[in-house]
KEZARO-401313 format. One record per residue: residue in three letters; x, y, z of N, C-alpha, C, O, CB in turn; residue number from 1. Coordinates in Angstrom, 3 decimals, padded with zeros to 6 digits. Glycine has a CB too. Layout:
<zaros>
@r=ALA; n.east=X; n.north=Y; n.up=Z; ca.east=X; ca.north=Y; ca.up=Z; c.east=X; c.north=Y; c.up=Z; o.east=X; o.north=Y; o.up=Z; cb.east=X; cb.north=Y; cb.up=Z; k=NUM .
...
</zaros>
This chain:
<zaros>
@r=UNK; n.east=012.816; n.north=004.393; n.up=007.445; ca.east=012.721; ca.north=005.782; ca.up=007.819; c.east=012.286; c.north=005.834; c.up=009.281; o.east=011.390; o.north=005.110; o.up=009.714; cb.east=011.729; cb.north=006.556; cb.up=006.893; k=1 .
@r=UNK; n.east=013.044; n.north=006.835; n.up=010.124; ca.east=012.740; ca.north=006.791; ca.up=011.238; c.east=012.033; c.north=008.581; c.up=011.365; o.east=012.277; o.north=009.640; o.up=010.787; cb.east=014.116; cb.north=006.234; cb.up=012.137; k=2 .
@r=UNK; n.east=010.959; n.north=008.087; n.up=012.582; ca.east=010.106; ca.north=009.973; ca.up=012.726; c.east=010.596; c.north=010.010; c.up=014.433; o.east=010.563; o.north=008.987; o.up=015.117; cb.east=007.484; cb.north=010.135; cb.up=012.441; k=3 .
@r=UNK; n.east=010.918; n.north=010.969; n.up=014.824; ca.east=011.319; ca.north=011.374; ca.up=016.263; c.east=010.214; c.north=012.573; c.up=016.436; o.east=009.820; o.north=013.611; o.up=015.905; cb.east=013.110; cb.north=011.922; cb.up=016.447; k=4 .
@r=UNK; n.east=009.891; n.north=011.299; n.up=018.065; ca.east=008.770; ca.north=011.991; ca.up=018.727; c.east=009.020; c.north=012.060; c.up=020.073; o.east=008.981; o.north=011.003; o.up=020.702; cb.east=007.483; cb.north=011.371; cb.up=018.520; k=5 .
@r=UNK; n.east=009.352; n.north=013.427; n.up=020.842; ca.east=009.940; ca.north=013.500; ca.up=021.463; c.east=011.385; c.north=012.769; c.up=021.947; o.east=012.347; o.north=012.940; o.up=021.199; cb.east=009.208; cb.north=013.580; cb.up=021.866; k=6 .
@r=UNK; n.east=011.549; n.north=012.077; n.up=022.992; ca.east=012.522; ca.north=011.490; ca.up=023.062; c.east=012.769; c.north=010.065; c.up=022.349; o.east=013.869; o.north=009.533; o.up=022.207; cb.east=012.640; cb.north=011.511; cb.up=024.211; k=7 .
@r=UNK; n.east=011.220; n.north=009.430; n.up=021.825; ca.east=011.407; ca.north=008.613; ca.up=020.782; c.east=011.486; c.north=008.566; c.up=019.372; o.east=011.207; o.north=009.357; o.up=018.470; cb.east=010.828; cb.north=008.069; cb.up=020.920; k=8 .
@r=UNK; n.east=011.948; n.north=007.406; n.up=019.430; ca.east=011.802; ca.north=007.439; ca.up=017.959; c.east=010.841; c.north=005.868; c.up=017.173; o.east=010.665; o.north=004.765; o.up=017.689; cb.east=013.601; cb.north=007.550; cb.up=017.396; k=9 .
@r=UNK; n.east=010.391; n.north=006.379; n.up=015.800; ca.east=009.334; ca.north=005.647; ca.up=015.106; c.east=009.419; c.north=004.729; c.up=014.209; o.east=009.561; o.north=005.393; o.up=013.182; cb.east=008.675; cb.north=006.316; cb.up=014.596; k=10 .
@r=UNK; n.east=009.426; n.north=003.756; n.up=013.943; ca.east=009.864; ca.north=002.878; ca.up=012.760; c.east=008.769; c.north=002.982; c.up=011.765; o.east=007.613; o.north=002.651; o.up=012.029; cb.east=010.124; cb.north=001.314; cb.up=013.160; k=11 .
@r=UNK; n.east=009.254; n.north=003.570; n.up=010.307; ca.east=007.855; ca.north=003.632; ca.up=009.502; c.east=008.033; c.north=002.744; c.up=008.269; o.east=008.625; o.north=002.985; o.up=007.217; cb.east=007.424; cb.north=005.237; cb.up=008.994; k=12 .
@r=UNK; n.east=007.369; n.north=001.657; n.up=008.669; ca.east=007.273; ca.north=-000.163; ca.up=007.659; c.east=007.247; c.north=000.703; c.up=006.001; o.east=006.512; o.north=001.689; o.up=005.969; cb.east=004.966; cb.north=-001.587; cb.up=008.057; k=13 .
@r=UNK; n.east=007.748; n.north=000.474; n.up=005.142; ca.east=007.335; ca.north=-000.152; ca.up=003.800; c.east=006.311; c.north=-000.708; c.up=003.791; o.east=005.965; o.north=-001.276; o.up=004.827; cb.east=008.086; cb.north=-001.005; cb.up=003.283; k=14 .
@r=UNK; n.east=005.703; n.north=-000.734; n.up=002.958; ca.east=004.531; ca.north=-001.221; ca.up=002.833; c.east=004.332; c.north=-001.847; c.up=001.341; o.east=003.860; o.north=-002.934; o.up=001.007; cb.east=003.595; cb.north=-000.155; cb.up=003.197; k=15 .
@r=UNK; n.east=004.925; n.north=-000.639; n.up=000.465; ca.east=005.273; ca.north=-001.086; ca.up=-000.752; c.east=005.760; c.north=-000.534; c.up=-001.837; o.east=005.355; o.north=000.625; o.up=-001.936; cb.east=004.533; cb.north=-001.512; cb.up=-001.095; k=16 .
@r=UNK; n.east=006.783; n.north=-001.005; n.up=-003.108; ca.east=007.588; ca.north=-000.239; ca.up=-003.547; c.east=007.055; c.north=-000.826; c.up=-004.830; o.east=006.420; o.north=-001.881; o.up=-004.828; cb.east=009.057; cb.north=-000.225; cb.up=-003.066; k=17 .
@r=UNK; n.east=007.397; n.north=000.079; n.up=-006.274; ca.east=006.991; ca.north=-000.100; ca.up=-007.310; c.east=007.335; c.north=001.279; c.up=-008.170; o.east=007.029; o.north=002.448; o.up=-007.933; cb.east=005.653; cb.north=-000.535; cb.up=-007.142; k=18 .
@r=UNK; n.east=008.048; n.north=000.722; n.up=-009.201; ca.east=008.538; ca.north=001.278; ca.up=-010.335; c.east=009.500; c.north=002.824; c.up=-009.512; o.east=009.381; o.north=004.017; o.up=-009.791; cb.east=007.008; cb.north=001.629; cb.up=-011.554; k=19 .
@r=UNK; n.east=010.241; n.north=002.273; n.up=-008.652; ca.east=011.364; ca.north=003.465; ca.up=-007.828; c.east=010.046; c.north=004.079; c.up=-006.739; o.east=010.369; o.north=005.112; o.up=-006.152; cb.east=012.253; cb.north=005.155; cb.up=-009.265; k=20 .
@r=UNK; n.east=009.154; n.north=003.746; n.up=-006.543; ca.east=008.237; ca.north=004.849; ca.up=-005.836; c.east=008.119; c.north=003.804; c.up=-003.969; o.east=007.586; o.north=002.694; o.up=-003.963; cb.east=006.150; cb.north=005.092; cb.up=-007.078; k=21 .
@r=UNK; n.east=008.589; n.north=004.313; n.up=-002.872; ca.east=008.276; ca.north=004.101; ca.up=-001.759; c.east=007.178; c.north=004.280; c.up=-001.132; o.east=007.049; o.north=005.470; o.up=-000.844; cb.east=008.886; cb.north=004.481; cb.up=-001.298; k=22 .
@r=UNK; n.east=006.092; n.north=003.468; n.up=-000.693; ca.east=004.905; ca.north=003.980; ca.up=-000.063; c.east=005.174; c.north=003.174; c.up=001.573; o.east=005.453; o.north=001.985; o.up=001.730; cb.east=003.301; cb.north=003.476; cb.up=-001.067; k=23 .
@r=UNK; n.east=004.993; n.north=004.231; n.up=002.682; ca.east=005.346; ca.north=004.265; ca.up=003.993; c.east=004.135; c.north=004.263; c.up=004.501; o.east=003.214; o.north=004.350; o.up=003.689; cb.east=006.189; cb.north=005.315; cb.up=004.439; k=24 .
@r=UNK; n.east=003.779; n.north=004.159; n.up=006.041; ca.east=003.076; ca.north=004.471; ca.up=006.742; c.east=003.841; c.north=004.231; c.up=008.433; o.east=004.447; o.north=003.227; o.up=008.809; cb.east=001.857; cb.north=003.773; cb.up=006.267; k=25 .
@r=UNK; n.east=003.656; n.north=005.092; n.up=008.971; ca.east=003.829; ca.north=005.403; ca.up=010.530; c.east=003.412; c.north=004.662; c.up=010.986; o.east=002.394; o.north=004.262; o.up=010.421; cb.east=003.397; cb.north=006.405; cb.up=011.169; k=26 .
@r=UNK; n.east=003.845; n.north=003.855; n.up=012.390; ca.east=002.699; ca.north=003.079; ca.up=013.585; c.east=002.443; c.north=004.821; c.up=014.313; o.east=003.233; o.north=005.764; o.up=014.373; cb.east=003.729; cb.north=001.389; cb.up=015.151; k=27 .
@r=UNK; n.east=001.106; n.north=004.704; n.up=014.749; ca.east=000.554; ca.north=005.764; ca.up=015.742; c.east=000.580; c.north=007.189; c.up=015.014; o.east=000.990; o.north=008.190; o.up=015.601; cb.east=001.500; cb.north=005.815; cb.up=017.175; k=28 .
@r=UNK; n.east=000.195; n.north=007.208; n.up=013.921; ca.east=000.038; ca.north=008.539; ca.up=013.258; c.east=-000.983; c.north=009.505; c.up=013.702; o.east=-002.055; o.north=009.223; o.up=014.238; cb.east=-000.218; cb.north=008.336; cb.up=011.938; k=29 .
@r=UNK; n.east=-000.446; n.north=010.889; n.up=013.369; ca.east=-001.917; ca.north=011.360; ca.up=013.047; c.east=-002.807; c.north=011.013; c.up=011.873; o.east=-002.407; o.north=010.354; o.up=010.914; cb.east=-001.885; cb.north=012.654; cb.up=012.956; k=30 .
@r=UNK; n.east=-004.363; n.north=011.617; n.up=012.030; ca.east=-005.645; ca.north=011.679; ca.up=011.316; c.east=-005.205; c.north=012.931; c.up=010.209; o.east=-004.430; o.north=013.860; o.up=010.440; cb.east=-007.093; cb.north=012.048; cb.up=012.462; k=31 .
@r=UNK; n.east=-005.753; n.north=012.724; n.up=009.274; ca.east=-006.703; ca.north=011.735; ca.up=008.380; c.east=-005.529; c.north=010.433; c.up=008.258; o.east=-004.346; o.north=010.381; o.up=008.594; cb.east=-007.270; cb.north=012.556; cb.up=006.542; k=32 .
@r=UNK; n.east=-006.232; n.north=009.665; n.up=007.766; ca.east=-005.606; ca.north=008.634; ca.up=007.360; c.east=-004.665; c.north=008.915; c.up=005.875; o.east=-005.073; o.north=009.467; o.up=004.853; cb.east=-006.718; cb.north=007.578; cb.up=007.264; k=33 .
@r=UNK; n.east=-003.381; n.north=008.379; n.up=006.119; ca.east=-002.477; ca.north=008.774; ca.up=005.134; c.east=-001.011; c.north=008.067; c.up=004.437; o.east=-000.189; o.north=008.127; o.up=005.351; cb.east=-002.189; cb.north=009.855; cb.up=005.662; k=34 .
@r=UNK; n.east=-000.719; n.north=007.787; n.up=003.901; ca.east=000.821; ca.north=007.185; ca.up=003.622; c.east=001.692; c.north=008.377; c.up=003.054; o.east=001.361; o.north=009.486; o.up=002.636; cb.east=000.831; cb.north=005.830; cb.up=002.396; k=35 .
@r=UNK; n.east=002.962; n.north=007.740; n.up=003.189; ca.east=003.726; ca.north=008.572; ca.up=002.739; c.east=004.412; c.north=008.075; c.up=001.674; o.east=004.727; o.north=006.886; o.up=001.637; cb.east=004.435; cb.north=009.019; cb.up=003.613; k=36 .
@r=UNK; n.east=004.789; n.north=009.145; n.up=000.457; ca.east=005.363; ca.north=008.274; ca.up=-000.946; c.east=006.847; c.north=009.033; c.up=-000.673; o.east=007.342; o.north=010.007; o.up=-000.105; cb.east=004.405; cb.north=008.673; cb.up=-002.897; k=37 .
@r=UNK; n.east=007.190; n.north=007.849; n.up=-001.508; ca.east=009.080; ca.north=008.634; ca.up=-001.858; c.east=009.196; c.north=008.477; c.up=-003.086; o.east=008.592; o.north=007.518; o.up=-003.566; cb.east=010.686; cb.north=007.837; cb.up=-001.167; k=38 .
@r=UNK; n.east=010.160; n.north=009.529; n.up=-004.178; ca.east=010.573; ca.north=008.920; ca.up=-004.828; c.east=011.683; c.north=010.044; c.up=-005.426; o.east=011.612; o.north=011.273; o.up=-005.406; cb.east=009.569; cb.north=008.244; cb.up=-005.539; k=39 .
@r=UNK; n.east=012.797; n.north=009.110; n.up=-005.994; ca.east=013.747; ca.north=009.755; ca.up=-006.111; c.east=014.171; c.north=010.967; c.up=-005.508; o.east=014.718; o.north=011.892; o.up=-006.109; cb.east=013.748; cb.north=009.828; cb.up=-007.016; k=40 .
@r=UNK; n.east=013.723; n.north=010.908; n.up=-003.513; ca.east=014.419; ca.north=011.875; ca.up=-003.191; c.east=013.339; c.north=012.988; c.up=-002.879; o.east=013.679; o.north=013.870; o.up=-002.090; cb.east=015.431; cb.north=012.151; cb.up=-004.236; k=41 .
@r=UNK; n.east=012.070; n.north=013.028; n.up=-003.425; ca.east=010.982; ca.north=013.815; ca.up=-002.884; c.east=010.216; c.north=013.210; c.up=-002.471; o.east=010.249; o.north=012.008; o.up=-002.735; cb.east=010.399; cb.north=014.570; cb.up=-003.535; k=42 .
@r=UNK; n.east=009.292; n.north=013.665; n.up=-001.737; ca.east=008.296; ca.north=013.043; ca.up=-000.684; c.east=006.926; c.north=013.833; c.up=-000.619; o.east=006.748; o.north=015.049; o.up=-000.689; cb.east=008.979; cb.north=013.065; cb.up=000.833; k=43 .
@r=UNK; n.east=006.122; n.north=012.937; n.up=-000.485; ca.east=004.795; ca.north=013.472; ca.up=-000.253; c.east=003.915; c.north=012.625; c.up=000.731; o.east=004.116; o.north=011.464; o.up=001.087; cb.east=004.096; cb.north=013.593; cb.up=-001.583; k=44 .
@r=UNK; n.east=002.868; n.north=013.491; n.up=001.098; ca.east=001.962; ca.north=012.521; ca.up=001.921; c.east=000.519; c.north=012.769; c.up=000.984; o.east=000.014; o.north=013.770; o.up=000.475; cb.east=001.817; cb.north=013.022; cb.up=003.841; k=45 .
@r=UNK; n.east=000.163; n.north=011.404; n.up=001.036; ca.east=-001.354; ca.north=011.421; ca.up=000.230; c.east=-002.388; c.north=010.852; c.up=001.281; o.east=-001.952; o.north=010.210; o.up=002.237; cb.east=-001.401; cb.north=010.323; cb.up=-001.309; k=46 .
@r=UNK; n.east=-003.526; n.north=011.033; n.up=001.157; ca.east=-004.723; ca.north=010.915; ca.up=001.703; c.east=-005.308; c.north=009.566; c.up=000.838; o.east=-004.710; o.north=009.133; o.up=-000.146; cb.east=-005.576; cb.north=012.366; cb.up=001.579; k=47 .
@r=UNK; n.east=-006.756; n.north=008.882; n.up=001.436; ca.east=-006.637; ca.north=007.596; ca.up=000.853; c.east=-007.127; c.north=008.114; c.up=-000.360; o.east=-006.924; o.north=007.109; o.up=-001.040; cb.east=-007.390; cb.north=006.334; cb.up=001.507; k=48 .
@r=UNK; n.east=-007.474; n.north=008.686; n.up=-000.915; ca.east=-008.219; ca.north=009.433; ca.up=-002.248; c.east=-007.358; c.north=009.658; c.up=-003.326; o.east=-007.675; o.north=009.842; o.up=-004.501; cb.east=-008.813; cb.north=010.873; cb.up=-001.950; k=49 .
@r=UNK; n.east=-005.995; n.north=009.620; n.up=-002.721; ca.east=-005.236; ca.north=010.567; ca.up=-003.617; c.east=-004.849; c.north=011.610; c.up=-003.697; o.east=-004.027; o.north=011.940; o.up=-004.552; cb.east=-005.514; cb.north=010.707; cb.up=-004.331; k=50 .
@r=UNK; n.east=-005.468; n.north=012.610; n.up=-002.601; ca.east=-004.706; ca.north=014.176; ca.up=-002.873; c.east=-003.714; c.north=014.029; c.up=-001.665; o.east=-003.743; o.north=013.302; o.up=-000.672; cb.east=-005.889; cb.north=015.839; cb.up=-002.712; k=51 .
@r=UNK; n.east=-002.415; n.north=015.421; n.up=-002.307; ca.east=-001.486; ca.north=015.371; ca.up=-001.951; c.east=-001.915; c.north=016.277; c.up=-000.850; o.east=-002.581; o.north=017.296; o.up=-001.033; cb.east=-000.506; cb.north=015.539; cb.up=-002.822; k=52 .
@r=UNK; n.east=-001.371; n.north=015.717; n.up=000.648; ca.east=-001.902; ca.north=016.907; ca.up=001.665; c.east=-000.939; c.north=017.584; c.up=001.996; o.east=-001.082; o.north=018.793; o.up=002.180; cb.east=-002.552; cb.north=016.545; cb.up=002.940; k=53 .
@r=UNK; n.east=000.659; n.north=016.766; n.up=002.199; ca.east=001.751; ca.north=017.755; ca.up=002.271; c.east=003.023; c.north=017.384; c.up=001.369; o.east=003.053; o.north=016.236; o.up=000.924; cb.east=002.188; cb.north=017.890; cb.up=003.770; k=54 .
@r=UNK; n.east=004.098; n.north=018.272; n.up=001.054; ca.east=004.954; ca.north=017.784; ca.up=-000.072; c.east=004.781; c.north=017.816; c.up=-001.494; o.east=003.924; o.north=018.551; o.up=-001.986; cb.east=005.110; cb.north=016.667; cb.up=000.090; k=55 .
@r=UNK; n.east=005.488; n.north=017.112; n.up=-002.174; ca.east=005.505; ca.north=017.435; ca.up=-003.168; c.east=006.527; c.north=016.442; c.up=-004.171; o.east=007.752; o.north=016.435; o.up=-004.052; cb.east=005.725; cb.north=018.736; cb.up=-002.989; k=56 .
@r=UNK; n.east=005.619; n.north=015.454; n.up=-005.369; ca.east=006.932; ca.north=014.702; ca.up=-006.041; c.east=006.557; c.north=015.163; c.up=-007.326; o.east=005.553; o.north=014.680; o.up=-007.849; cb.east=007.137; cb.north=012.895; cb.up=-005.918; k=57 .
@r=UNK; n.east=007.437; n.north=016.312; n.up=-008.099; ca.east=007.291; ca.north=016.475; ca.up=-009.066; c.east=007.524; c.north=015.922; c.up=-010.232; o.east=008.119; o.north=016.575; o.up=-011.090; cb.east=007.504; cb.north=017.098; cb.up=-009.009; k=58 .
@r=UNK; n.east=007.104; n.north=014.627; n.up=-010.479; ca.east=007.189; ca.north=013.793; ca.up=-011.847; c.east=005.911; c.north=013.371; c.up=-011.024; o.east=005.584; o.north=012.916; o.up=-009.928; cb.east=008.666; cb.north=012.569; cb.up=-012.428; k=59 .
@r=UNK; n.east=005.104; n.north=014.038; n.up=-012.891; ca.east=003.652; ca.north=013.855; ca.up=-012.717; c.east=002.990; c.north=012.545; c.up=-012.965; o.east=001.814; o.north=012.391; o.up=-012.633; cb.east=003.025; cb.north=014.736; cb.up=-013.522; k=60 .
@r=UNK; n.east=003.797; n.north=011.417; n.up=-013.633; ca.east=003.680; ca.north=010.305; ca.up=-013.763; c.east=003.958; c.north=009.052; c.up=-012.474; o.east=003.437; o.north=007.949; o.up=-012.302; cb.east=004.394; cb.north=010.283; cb.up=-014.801; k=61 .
@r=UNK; n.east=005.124; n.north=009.879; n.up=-011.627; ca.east=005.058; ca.north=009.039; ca.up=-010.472; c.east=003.695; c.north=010.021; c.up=-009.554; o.east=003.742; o.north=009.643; o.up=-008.383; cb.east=006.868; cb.north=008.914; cb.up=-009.609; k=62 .
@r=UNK; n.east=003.127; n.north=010.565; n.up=-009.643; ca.east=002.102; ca.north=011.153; ca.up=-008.676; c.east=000.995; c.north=010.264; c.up=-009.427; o.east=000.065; o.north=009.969; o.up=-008.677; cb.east=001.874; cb.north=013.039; cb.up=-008.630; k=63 .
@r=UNK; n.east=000.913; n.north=009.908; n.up=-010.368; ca.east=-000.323; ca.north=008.837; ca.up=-011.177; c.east=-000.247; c.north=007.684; c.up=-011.182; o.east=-001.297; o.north=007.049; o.up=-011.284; cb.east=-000.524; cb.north=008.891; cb.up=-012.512; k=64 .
@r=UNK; n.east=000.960; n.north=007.016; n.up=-011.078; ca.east=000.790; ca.north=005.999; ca.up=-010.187; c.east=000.589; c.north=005.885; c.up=-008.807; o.east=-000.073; o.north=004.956; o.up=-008.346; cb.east=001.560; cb.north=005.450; cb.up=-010.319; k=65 .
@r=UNK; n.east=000.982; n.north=006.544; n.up=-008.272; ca.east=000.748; ca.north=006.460; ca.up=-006.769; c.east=-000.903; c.north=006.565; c.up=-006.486; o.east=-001.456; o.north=005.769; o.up=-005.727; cb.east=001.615; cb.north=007.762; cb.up=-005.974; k=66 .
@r=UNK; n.east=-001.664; n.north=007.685; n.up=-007.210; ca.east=-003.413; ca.north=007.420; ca.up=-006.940; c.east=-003.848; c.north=006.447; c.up=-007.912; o.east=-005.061; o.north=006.251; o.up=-007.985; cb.east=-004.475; cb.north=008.854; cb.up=-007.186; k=67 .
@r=UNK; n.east=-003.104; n.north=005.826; n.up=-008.642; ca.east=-004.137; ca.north=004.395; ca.up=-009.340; c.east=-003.233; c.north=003.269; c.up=-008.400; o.east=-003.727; o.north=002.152; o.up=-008.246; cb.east=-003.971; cb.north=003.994; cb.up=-011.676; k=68 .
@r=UNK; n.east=-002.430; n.north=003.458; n.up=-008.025; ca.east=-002.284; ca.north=002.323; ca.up=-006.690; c.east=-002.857; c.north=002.556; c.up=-005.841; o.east=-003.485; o.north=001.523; o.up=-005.609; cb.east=-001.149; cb.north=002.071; cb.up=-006.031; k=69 .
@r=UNK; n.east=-003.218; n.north=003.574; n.up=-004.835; ca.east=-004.268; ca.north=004.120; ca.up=-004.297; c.east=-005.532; c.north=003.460; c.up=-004.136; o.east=-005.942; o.north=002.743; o.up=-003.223; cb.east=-004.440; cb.north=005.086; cb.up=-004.886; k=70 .
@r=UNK; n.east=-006.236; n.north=003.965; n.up=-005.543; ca.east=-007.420; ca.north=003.361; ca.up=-005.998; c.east=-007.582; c.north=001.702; c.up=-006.196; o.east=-008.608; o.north=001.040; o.up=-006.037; cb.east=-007.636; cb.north=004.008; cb.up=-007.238; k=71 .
@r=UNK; n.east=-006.494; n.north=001.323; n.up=-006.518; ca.east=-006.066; ca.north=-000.291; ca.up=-006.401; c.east=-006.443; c.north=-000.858; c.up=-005.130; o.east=-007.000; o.north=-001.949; o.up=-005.011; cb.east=-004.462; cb.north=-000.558; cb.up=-006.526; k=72 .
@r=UNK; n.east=-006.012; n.north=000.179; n.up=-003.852; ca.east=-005.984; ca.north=-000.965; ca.up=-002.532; c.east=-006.557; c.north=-000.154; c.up=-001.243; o.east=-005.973; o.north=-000.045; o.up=-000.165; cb.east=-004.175; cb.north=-001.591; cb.up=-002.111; k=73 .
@r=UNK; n.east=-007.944; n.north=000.441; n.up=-001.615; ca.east=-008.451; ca.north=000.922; ca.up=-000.736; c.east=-008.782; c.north=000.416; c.up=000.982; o.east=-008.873; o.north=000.963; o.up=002.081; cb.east=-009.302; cb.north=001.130; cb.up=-001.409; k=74 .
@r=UNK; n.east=-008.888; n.north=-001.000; n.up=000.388; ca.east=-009.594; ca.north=-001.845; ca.up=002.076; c.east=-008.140; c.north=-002.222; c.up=002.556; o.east=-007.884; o.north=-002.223; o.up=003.760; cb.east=-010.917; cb.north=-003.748; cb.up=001.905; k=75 .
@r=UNK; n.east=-007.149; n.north=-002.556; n.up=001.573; ca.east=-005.632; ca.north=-002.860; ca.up=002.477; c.east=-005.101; c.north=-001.951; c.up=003.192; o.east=-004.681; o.north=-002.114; o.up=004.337; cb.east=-004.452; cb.north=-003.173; cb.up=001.707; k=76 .
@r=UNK; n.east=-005.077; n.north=-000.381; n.up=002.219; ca.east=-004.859; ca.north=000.665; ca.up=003.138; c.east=-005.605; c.north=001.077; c.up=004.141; o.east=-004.792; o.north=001.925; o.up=004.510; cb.east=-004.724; cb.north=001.562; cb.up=002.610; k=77 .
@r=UNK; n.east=-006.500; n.north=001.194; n.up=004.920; ca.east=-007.668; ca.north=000.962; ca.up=005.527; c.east=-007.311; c.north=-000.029; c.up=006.593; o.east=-007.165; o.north=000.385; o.up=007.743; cb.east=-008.733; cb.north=000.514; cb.up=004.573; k=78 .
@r=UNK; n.east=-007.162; n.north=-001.246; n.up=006.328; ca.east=-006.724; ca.north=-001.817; ca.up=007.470; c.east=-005.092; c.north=-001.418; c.up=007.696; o.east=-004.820; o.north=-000.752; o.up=008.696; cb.east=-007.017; cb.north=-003.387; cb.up=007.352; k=79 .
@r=UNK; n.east=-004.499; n.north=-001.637; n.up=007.194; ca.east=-003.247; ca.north=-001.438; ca.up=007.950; c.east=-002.678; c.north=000.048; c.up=008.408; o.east=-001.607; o.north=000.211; o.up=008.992; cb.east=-002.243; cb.north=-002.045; cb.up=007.114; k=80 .
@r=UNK; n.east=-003.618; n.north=001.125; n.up=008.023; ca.east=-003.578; ca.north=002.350; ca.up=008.944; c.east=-004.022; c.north=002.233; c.up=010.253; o.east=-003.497; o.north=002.861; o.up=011.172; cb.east=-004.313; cb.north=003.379; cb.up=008.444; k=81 .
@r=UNK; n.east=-005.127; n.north=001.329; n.up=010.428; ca.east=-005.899; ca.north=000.628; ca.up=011.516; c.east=-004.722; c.north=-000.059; c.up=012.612; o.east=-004.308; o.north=000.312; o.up=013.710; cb.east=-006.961; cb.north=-000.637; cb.up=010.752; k=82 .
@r=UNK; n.east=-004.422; n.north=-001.210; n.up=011.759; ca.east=-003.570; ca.north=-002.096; ca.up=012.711; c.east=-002.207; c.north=-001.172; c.up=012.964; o.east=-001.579; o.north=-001.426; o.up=013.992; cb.east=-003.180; cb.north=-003.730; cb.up=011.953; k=83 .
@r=UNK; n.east=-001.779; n.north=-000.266; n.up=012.215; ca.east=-000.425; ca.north=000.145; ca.up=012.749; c.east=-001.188; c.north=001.440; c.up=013.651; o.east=-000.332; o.north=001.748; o.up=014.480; cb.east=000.943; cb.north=000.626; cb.up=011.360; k=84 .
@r=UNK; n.east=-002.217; n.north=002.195; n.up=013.830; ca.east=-002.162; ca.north=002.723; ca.up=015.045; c.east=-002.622; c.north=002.160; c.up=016.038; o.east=-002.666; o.north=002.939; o.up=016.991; cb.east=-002.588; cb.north=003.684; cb.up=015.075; k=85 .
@r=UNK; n.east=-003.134; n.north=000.763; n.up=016.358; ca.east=-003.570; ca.north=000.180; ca.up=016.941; c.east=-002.373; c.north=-000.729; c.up=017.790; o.east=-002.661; o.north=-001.398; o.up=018.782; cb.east=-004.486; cb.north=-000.281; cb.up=016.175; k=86 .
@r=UNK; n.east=-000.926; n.north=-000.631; n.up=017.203; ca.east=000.010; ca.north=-001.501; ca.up=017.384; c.east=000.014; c.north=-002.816; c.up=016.778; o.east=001.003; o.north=-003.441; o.up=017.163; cb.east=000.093; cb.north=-001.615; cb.up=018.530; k=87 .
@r=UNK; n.east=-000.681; n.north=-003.449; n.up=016.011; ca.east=-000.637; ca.north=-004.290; ca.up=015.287; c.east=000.127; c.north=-004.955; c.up=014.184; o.east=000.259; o.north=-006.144; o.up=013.891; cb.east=-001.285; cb.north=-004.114; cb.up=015.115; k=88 .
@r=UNK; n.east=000.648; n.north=-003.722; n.up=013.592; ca.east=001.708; ca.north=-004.405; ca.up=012.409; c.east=000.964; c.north=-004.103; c.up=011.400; o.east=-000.139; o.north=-003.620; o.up=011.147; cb.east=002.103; cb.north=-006.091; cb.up=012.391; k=89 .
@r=UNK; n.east=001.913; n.north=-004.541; n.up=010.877; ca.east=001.205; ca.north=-004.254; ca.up=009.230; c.east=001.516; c.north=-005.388; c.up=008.140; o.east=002.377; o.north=-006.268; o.up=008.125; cb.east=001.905; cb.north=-002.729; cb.up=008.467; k=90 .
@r=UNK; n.east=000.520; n.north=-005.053; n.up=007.252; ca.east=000.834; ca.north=-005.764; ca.up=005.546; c.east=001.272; c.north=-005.347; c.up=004.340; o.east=000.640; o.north=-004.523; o.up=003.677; cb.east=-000.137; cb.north=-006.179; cb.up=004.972; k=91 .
@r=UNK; n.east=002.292; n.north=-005.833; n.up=003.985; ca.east=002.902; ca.north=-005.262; ca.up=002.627; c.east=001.647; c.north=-005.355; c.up=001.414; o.east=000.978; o.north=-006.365; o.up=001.197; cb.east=004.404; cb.north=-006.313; cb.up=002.128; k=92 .
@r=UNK; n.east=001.563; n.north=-004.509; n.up=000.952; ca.east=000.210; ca.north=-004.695; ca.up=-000.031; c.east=001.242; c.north=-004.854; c.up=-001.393; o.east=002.321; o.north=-004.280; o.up=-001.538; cb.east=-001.172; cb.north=-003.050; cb.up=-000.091; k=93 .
@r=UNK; n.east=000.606; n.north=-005.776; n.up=-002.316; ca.east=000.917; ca.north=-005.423; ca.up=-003.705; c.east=001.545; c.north=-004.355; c.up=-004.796; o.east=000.754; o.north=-003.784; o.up=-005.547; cb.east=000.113; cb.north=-005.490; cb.up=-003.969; k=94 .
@r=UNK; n.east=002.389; n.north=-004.189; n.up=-004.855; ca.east=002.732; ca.north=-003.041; ca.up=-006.207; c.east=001.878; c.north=-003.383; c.up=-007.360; o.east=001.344; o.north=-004.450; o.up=-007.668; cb.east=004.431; cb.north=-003.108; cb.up=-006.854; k=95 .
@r=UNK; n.east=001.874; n.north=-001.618; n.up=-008.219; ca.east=001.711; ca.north=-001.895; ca.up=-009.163; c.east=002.651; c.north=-003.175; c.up=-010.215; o.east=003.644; o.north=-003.758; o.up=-009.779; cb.east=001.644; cb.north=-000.744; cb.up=-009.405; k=96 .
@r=UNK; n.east=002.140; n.north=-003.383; n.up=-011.460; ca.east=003.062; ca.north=-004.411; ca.up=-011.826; c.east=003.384; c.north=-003.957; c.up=-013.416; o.east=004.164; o.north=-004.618; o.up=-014.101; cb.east=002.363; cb.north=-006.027; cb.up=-011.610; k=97 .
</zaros>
């Protein structure tokens, strides 16, 4: 997925996929700290907690996995919001399994 910012444009890594669900993150985002989920075509952005701050994936079972993966990988997400606004890169974290 690409984000256009001004005349550029953004490469936003995978990070990690599990049971059809895409979890993204931006290099150089804005605050709060956040990923972005996909799935089948809807999109949301979650906060590291779990709430949905913008969007919307209405299958309430993919929104429950996404905050018990969440809750799964608090310090991975954490750093690699870090290192990708920092320019650093990032780490694919674990799926659920």
């Amino acid at each position: 997925m690409v984000k256009s910012v001004g005349e550029f444009e953004t490469f936003m890594p995978t990070i990690s996929v599990f049971f059809g669900i895409v979890i993204k993150m931006y290099f150089d985002d804005h605050n709060p700290p956040h990923l972005h989920a996909e799935y089948q075509g809807e999109k949301a952005v979650f906060d590291f907690r779990g709430n949905i701050l913008a969007g919307d994936i209405s299958s309430r079972t993919s929104v429950r996995l996404i905050r018990e993966w969440i809750d799964l990988h608090p310090a991975e997400l954490a750093e690699n919001w870090e290192d990708l606004q920092n320019g650093r890169g990032f780490r694919k974290i674990p799926p659920l399994t």
